[in-house]
DOTIMI-523592 format. One record per residue (C-alpha): x, y, z; residue in one letter. Coordinates in steps of 0.2 Angstrom, whole numbers, padded with zeros to 4 digits, always signed. Layout:
% DOTIMI-523592
XYZA...
% end
This chain:
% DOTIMI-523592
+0167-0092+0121X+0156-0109+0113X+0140-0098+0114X+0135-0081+0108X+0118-0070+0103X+0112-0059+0089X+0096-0049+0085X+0089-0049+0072X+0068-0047+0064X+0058-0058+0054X+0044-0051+0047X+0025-0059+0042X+0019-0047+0031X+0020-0030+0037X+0023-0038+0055X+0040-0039+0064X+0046-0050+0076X+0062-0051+0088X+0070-0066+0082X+0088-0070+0094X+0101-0080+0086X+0109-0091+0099X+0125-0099+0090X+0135-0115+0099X+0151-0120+0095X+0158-0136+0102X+0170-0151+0101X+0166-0163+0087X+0167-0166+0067X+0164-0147+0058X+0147-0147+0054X+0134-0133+0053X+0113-0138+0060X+0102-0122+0060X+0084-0126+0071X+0070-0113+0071X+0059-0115+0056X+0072-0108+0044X+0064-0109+0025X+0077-0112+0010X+0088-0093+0010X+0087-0093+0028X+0098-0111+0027X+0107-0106+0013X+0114-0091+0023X+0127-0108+0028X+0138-0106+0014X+0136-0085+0011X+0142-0084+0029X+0158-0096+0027X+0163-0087+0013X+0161-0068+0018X+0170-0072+0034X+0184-0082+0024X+0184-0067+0009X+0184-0054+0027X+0200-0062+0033X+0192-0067+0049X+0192-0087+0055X+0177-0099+0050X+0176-0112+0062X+0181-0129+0062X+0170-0137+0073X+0155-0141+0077X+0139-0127+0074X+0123-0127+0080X+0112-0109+0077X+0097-0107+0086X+0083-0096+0079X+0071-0092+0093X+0056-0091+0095X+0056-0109+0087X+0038-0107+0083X+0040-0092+0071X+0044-0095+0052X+0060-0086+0045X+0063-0083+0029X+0073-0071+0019X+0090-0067+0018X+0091-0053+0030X+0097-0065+0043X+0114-0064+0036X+0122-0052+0047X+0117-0057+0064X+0120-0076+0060X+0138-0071+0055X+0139-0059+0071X+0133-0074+0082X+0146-0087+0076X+0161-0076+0076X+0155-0071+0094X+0156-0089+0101X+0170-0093+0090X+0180-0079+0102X+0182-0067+0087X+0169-0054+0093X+0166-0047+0111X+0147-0056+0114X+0133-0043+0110X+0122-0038+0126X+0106-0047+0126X+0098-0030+0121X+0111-0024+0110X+0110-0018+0092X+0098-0028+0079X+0107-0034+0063X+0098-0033+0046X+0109-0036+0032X+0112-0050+0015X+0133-0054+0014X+0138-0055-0001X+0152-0067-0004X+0166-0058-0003X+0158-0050+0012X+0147-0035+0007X+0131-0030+0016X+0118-0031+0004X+0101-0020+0004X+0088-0031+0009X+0068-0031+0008X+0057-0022+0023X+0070-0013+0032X+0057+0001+0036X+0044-0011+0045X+0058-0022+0053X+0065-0005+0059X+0049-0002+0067X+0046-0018+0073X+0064-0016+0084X+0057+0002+0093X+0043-0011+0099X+0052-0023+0106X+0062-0008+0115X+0079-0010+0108X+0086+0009+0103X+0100+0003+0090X+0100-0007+0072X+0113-0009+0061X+0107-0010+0042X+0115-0011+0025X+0121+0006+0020X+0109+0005+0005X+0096+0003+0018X+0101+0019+0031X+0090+0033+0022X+0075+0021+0024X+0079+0015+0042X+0082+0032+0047X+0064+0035+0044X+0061+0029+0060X+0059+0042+0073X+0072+0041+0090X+0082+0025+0083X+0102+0025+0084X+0106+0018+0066X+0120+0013+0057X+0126+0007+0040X+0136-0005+0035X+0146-0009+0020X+0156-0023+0024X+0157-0038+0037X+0177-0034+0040X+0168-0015+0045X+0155-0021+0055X+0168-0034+0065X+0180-0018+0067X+0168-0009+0076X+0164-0023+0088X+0180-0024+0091X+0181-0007+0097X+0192+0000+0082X+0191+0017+0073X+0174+0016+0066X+0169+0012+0048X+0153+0013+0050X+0141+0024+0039X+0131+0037+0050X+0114+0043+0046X+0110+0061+0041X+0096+0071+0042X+0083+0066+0028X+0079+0079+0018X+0060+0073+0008X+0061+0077-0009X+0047+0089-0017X+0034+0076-0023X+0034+0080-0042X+0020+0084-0047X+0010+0072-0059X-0004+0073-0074X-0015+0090-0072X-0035+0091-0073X-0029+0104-0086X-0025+0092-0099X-0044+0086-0098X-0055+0095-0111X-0074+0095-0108X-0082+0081-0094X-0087+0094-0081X-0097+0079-0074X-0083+0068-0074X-0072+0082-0067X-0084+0086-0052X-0085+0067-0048X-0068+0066-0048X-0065+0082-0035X-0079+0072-0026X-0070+0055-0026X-0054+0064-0019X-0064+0075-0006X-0074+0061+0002X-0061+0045-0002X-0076+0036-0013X-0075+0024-0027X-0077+0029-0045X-0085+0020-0059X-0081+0028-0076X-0093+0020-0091X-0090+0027-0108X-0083+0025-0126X-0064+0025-0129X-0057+0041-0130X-0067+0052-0119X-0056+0054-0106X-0058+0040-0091X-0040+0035-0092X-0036+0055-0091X-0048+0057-0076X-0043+0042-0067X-0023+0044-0070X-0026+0063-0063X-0035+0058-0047X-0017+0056-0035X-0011+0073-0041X-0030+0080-0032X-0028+0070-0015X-0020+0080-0002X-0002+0072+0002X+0000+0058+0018X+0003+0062+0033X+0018+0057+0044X+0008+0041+0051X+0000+0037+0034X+0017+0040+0026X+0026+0027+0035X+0013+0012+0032X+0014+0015+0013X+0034+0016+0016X+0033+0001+0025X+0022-0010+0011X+0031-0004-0002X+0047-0008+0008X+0043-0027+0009X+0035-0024-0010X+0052-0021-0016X+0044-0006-0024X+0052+0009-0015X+0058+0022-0029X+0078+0026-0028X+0081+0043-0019X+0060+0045-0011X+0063+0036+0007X+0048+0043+0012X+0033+0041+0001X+0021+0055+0001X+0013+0057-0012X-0003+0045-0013X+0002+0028-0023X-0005+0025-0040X-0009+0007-0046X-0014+0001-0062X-0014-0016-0066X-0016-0024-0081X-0032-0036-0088X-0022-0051-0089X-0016-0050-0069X-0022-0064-0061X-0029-0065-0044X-0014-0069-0035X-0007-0051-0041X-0022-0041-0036X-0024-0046-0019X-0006-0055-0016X+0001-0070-0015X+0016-0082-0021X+0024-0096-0013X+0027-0096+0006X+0021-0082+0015X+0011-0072+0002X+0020-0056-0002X+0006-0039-0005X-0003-0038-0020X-0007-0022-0032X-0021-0017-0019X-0010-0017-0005X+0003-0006-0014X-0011+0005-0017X-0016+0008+0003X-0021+0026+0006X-0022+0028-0013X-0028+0024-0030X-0033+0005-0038X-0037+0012-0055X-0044-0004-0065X-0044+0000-0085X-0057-0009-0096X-0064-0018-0081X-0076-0029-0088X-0058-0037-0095X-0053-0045-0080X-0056-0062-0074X-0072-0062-0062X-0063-0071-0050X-0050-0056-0051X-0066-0044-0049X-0076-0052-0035X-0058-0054-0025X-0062-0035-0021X-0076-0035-0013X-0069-0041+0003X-0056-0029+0006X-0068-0013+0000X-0077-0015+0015X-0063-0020+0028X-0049-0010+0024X-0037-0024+0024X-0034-0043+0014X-0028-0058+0026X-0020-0072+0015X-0018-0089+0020X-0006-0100+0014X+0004-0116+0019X+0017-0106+0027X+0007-0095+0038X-0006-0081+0038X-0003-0066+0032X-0012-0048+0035X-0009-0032+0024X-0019-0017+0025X-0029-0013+0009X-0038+0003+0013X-0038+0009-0007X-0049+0022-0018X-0055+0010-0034X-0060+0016-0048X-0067+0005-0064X-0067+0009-0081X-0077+0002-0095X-0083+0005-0114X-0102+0003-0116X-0101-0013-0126X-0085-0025-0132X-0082-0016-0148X-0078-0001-0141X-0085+0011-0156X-0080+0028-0152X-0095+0035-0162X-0107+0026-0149X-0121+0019-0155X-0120+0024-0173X-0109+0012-0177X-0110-0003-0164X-0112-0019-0170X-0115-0029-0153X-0132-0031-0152X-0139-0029-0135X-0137-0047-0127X-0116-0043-0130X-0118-0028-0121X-0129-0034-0106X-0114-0048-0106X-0099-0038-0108X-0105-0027-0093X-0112-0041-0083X-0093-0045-0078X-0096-0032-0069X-0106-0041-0052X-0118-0031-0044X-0111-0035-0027X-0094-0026-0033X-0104-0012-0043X-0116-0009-0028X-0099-0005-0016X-0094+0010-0027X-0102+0026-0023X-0099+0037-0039X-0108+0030-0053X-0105+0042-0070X-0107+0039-0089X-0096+0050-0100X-0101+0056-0115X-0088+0060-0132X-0081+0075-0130X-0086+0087-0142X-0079+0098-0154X-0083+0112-0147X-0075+0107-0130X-0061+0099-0139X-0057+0116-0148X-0058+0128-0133X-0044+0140-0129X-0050+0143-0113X-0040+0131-0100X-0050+0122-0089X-0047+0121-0069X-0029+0113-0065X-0026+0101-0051X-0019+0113-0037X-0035+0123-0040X-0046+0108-0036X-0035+0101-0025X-0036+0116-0014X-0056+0114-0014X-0053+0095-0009X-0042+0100+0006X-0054+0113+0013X-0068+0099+0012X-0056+0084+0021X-0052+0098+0034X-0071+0101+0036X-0076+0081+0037X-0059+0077+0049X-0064+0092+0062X-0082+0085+0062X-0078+0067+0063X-0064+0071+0077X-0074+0060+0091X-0077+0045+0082X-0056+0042+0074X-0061+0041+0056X-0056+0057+0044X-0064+0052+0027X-0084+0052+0026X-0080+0035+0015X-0077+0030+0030X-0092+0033+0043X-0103+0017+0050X-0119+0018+0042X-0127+0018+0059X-0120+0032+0063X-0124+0040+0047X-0142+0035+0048X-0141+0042+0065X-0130+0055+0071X-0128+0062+0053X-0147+0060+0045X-0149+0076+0034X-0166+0082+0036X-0181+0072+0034X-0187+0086+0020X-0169+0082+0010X-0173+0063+0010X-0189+0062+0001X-0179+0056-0016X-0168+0043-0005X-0182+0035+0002X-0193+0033-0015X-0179+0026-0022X-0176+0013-0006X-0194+0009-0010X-0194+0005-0027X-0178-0004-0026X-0167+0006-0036X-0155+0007-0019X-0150-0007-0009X-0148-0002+0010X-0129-0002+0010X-0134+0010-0006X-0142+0023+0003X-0128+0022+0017X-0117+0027+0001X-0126+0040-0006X-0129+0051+0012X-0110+0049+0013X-0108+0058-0005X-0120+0071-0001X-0110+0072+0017X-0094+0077+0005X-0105+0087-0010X-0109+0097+0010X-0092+0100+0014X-0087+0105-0004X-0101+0118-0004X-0097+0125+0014X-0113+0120+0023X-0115+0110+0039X-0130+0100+0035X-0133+0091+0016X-0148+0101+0011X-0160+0093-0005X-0148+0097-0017X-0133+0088-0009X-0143+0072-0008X-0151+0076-0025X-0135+0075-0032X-0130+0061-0025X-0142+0052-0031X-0139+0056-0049X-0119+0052-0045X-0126+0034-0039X-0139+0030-0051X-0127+0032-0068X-0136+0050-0071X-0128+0056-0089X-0111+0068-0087X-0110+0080-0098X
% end
């Protein structure tokens, strides 16, 4: 037969995209043209394909080539082409019986001497297959645990190209078959135990975690904001299945999937150093921009150590995506979308030379400090709703034999308080109170005009701005369901006041 199809994705970001591989073989001198906007590894996938099919003992044709990637509109890149182009041209070269037209996808890299390499974004291109309503997908064996994430899909591993054409063929079958994934236990992380003193920084944390709200930690080194931040994924209740597969998926196309966790439960931790630049943040690289430190942290932590450090480009780059939920990048390639629905929390000493005895022996006078925390915008700062100063912890604390609260015991708290939010925000889709419109907070969910008295004072003397106030009736909304009661009374939006307006923790 002179022409024959393959399946195959191509993903943009986190999107896939039924790609068919038409391959025609006909009289003339051997050559070898690919169309379809392939980049640089898509056309190299030339010379990997001659040589796994030669090292496969199968034929390599001698004639003329042309391969077809359609639709001719999308760009392809990657090497996870491999396969179905190989399939394609030993299917019009007569070697293969020609897949149906809705036949199996192929995902795969050949190796040269016609392995099936694990490839990048399996899990979203897996996904992206059940859309376009195929049922099969034939992967990299490397790549079977994650593809069999994938609820009612047929899926198959592959070791070899020679296994793969076997089976084709109709011979015993060489294929590798999916088990049942067995999740591991998420192990558990750092404990709130460890953390000696800083009730206020402890009760902003279990805030942060019960409501989903940013966290600005300003102190001097070594009272714990590093501790705190680093403790907050082991106090967030674990994804769900949905939640679970869109982290999965980012980190698939990351490259950032752990060995041996397919399924990635436990809410991811990020921690980025100062010197990152902005491309690393938010994402970036050549071609199609590939997701950035904010990305890998959807649906958990963006912990950002001695803040005022980073570049103000790097800084300001946030404020986009704290609002939406998700970062669009546009490059020369093509425009890319990946979700960024992250908790953020900043950390900063008081002044550049970090004293730990405070003020007694700083030597910044005060136009150093007002610019070493000016890097810190007021349009980023005004986004995060928990604003707490830590004070050195003291000897006394620091001495105590009695153990402090560990994370299951608060995490217990916070899951009671998500349940109580989820079933009262049931109508309106969202589960977090970060999460309400300000309308309808201002609305729907006013507390009492007798609980507001200290809200509107400070909205008058300018102390909040008006996106402000929308975040502090959403803390008192979680201080609420922490405490049990329906309604934020005084002391729910008091409070929230003073977690806003960098009240003093003790």
């Amino acid at each position: 037969m002179a022409l024959a199809c393959a399946a195959a994705i191509g993903l943009l970001g986190l999107q896939g995209h039924l790609v068919e591989i038409e391959a025609d073989i006909g009289d003339g001198l051997p050559t070898f043209t690919m169309v379809g906007l392939p980049d640089a590894s898509v056309r190299e996938a030339r010379d990997r394909m001659r040589a796994a099919v030669v090292n496969s003992q199968l034929r390599w044709p001698q004639r003329r080539m042309t391969v077809n990637l359609t639709p001719a509109t999308l760009p392809k890149h990657g090497s996870a082409f491999d396969l179905a182009l190989a399939i394609a041209v030993l299917a019009a070269n007569g070697d293969l019986p020609p897949p149906a037209r809705d036949g199996p996808v192929f995902l795969g890299e050949l190796g040269l001497d016609g392995a099936v390499r694990p490839v990048l974004g399996v899990l979203p291109a897996v996904l992206a297959a059940q859309a376009a309503g195929r049922d099969r997908v034939i992967v990299p064996a490397g790549n079977l645990a994650e593809a069999a994430l994938v609820p009612a899909m047929s899926v198959s591993g592959v070791t070899r190209l020679a296994d793969l054409v076997a089976h084709l063929r109709g011979e015993p079958d060489r294929l590798v078959t999916a088990s049942a994934v067995v999740e591991p236990v998420p192990v558990p992380g750092a404990d709130l135990r460890d953390v000696v003193g800083q009730a206020g920084g402890r009760r902003a944390l279990e805030v942060a975690a019960a409501g989903g709200h940013h966290l600005y930690l300003h102190g001097p080194p070594g009272a714990g904001k590093t501790m705190l931040a680093e403790r907050l994924p082991g106090i967030l209740p674990l994804l769900p299945d949905e939640e679970a597969l869109e982290v999965t998926a980012i980190h698939s196309v990351a490259g950032a999937l752990p060995p041996g966790a397919p399924m990635l439960r436990r809410p991811p931790y990020e921690s980025p150093h100062h010197t990152a630049s902005a491309a690393a943040i938010v994402g970036g690289g050549s071609g199609l921009a590939r997701p950035g430190a904010i990305s890998r942290a959807h649906r958990g932590v963006l912990f950002l150590d001695e803040a005022p450090e980073f570049a103000s480009g790097v800084l300001d780059a946030l404020r986009q995506p704290l609002e939406s939920g998700q970062i669009t990048l546009h490059r020369a390639a093509g425009r890319t979308a990946y979700p960024a629905a992250f908790q953020l929390i900043l950390a900063a000493n008081p002044c550049p030379c970090a004293s730990p005895s405070g003020d007694q022996a700083c030597v910044c006078t005060s136009w150093m400090r007002r610019r070493y925390l000016s890097r810190l915008s007021g349009p980023l700062l005004d986004r995060v709703d928990l604003h707490v100063t830590l004070l050195p912890v003291t000897r006394q604390a620091l001495l105590a034999t009695e153990p402090a609260e560990s994370s299951a015991t608060v995490a217990s708290r916070v899951r009671a308080a998500r349940t109580a939010a989820r079933e009262r925000l049931a109508e309106t889709g969202q589960t977090r109170n970060a999460d309400i419109p300000g309308a309808a907070l201002r609305r729907r969910w006013r507390p009492a005009r007798s609980a507001m008295s200290g809200v509107e004072s400070a909205l008058d003397r300018g102390l909040l701005s008006a996106r402000g106030m929308d975040r502090v009736l959403r803390v008192a909304w979680t201080l609420a369901d922490l405490a049990g009661v329906t309604v934020p009374g005084p002391l729910e939006v008091d409070e929230a006041m003073g977690l806003r307006l960098r009240g003093l923790a003790a």
